[in-house]
N, C-alpha and C positions, 0 to 999 in steps of 0.2 A: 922913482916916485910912482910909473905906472903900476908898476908892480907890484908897490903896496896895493894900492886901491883896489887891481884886480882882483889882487887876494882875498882884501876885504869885503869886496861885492860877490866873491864867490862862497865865501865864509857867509855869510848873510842871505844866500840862494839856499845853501845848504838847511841852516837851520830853518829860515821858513818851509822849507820842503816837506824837514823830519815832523814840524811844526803838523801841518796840512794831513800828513800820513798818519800821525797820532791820533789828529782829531776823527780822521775815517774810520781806524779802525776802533776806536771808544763808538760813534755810535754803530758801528757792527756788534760789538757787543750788548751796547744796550737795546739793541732792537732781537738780539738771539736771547736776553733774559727775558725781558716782556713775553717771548713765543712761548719762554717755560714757565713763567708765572701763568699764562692763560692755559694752557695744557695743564697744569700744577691744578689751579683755581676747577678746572669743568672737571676735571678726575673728582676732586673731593667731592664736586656738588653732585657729582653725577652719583657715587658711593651714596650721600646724605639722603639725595631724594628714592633712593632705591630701597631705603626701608621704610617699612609701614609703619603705619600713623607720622609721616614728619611735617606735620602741620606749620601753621606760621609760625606760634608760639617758640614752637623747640628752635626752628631756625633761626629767631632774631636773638632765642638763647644762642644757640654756636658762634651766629656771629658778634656777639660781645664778647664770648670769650675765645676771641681772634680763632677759632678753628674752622672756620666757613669764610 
């Protein structure tokens, strides 16, 4: 009977464990996407404001249609 139990409490250490690990490395990734969305995002804006004439106008153009 001990030995189920142990089993069981160790089966149950496991999973929480793999549980814990999954979760760390999900927000590693979400926090390595965010750094290339923001990288992604000041590339383009940087390209947009680098030509002439990009006044307010054009830009709230681009950003409606999702390019900015």
């Amino acid at each position: 009977m001990k030995m189920i139990l142990v089993w069981f409490v160790s089966v149950l250490l496991a999973v929480y464990g793999g549980f814990l690990y999954g979760k760390s490395m999900a927000k590693t990734q979400m926090v390595e996407k965010q750094v290339e969305v923001i990288k992604y995002v000041s590339e383009k804006r940087a390209k947009i404001q680098a030509r002439p004439n990009a006044n307010r106008d054009e830009l709230l153009e681009l950003m409606r249609k999702n390019r900015l």
